[in-house]
Steps between C-alpha positions, in 0.01 A plus 500: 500500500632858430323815634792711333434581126499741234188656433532798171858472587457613876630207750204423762486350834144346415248771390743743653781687256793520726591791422197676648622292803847638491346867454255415804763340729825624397844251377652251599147342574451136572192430305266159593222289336275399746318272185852349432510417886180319504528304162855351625374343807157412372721316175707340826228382657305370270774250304576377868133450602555133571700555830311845567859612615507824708695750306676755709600747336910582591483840598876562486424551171298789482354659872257761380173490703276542214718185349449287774128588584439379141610182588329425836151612323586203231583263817888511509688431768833660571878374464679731786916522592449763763286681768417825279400252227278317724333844587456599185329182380252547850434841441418404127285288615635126452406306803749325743418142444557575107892678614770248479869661590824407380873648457842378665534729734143553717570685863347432827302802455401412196412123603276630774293759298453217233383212758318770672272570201476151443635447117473164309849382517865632556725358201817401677832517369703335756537312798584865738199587369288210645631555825432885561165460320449248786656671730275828465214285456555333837514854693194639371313172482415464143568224266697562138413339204763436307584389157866425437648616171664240326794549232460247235805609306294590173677781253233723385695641228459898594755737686713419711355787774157329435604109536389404820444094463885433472702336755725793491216718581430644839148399558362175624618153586697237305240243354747230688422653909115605477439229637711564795382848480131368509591276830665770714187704401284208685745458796455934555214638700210754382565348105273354274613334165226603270701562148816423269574804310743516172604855279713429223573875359321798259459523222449165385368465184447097434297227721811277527659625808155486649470149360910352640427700849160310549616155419791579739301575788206316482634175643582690764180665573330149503707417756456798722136395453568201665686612751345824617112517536482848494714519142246578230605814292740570211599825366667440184629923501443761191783585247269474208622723232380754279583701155782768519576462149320550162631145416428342819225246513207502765569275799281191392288456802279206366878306423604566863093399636596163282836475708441552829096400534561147480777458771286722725196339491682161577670653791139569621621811663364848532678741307591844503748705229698867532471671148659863481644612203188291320227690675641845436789503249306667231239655669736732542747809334699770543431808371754743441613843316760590281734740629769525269693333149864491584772398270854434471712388219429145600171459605149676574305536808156512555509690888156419652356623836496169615773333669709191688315589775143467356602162308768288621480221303681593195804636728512181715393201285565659170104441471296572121275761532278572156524876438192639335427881397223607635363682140584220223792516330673198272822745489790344718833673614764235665658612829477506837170560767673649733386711884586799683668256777880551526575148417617381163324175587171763490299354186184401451605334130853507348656438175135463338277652220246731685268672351592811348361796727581843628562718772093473685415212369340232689620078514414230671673296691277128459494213716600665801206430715667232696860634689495837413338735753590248776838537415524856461681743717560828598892522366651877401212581700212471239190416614299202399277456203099559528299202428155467295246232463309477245177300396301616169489837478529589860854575718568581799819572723571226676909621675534905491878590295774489851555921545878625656304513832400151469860396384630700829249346753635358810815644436680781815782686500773450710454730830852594647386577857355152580 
């Protein structure tokens, strides 16, 4: 599904020409389709009706409010990897029992709010971790349930930042001691084994991974079954991928139902999945003004408003954006895409034919619904981007552009008498 098209030459998010929304809200302006949200985990839930998994929707990937409340109206649950994204999922409304919390490196404080609000499951990703989820569990009298993430050693074929099923990776347990993993859990007060949890990466684009990590790990869960009579959940993770490139192909979701439907329903196990990137990859873009044409006698720049800061992935996984003028144009210039930021690693696109615009001019930056504004900050002291939703011809502010006082917040100076 794409919301973003050219309509008489003028590039729309749905029935709304973006650059009415970049004259309304100003630029750089994260720009959402709240249609594209909904189709994506209505297409989701649909091919994997036979398990009627719950989908919770990773909210690392993209922590708007007005993002996440779209999801809890559809029934979504939430994938969380710290306190403030366990808020945010509550206040968007997502209920507890639908919350299920993972990341390496969970602190007591952020145990105790989690077991306090009573979440799903904890995915564990050691043996430490057992223990001081027990451990707070025991002092304030609440069992933990707990779903131990398992490594199964499967290459997902994406970047090596976003590999995370490896047994060079940092996260989880080593296929070969879950099971020991799974027995200290029983031997530890205030735990319950509910779950076996597995994440192999993002973006991955084929069902095979999928396919090699279930057929590791399901003799395994059969015999958790056996031995633990509270074991009845698998969450088989997200890293479903999507289109960044004209050339790509779709992510074939009906090939990856035919993979991993069949193992799961023998299991005979509940089943819950973490999508991201697939919910809100290209529901979203980045919107951003031209602010100068620089060249040298070796190569042109296009110098946007837009920076490092607003969009990291280019800089930091040497991640393909698709840059698209706002007003039509087939004419392409090759060069560089490049930020205020003082960084030479500040590019949005480099060494690529963009289209060929001028000082003003508007371009979008596509596909950067899922990691963008999350992973924006406020370096050389610019203030965040403004963010829009859109559905049909209606918008609406849904973050307000970061001002200098905003950027300053919280901060003192130095008093020389105290």
């Amino acid at each position: 599904m794409n919301e973003f098209s050219y309509r008489d030459g003028r590039l729309h998010a749905e029935d709304v020409p973006v650059a009415e929304l970049a004259a309304a809200y100003g630029t750089p302006l994260y720009v959402y389709s709240r249609s594209h949200l909904q189709a994506q985990f209505r297409a989701l839930k649909q091919v994997m009706a036979p398990v009627n998994p719950l989908i919770c929707f990773a909210v690392k990937s993209n922590t708007n409010a007005a993002v996440i409340q779209t999801f809890a109206a559809e029934g979504a649950g939430a994938d969380v990897v710290s306190a403030g994204e366990l808020y945010r999922a509550r206040r968007a409304g997502i209920p507890a029992n639908r919350i299920v919390f993972a990341g390496v490196g969970k602190t007591e404080a952020e145990i105790e709010i989690a077991l306090r609000e009573g979440i799903l499951y904890f995915t564990v990703e050691s043996e430490p971790e057992l223990e001081r989820i027990s451990a707070v569990g025991r002092r304030i009298g609440i069992t933990g349930r707990i779903a131990i993430r398992v490594n199964p050693d499967v290459d997902p074929k994406t970047h090596k930042y976003t590999s995370t099923g490896k047994k060079e990776n940092k996260f989880g347990v080593d296929l070969e001691r879950a099971m020991a993993a799974y027995e200290l859990a029983a031997r530890l007060p205030n735990l319950e084994i509910t779950s076996l949890h597995m994440h192999l990466g993002s973006p991955i684009m084929t069902k095979d991974p999928y396919e090699e990590a279930l057929h590791k790990v399901k003799p395994l869960c059969a015999e958790l079954k056996k031995r633990f009579p509270s074991f009845s959940h698998i969450d088989i993770g997200g890293g479903l991928g999507i289109v960044y490139r004209p050339t790509d192909k779709d992510f074939d979701l009906k090939a990856f139902a035919a993979a991993v439907l069949p193992p799961l329903q023998e299991m005979g196990l509940s089943v819950s999945m973490e999508p991201g990137r697939f919910m809100v990859g290209n529901a979203g873009i980045l919107v951003t003004r031209v602010e100068y044409i620089k060249e040298n006698p070796f190569k042109k720049f296009v110098v946007i408003d837009a920076a490092m800061n607003d969009l990291i992935r280019p800089a930091l996984y040497e991640a393909y954006h698709e840059i698209k003028p706002v007003q039509e144009t087939a004419a392409t210039v090759f060069g560089d895409l490049v930020g205020p930021v003082c960084e030479s690693g500040d590019f949005l696109a480099a060494n690529r034919d963009l289209p060929a615009v001028q000082q003003g001019d508007l371009l979008s930056v596509m596909s950067a619904g899922a990691y963008g504004y999350v992973m924006s900050s406020t370096y050389n002291s610019r203030g965040r981007a403004a963010e829009v939703m859109v559905q049909g011809s209606r918008h609406q502010l849904v973050r307000a552009r970061e001002t200098i006082e905003d950027v300053v917040r919280g901060e003192t100076m130095w008093s020389a008498g105290s």
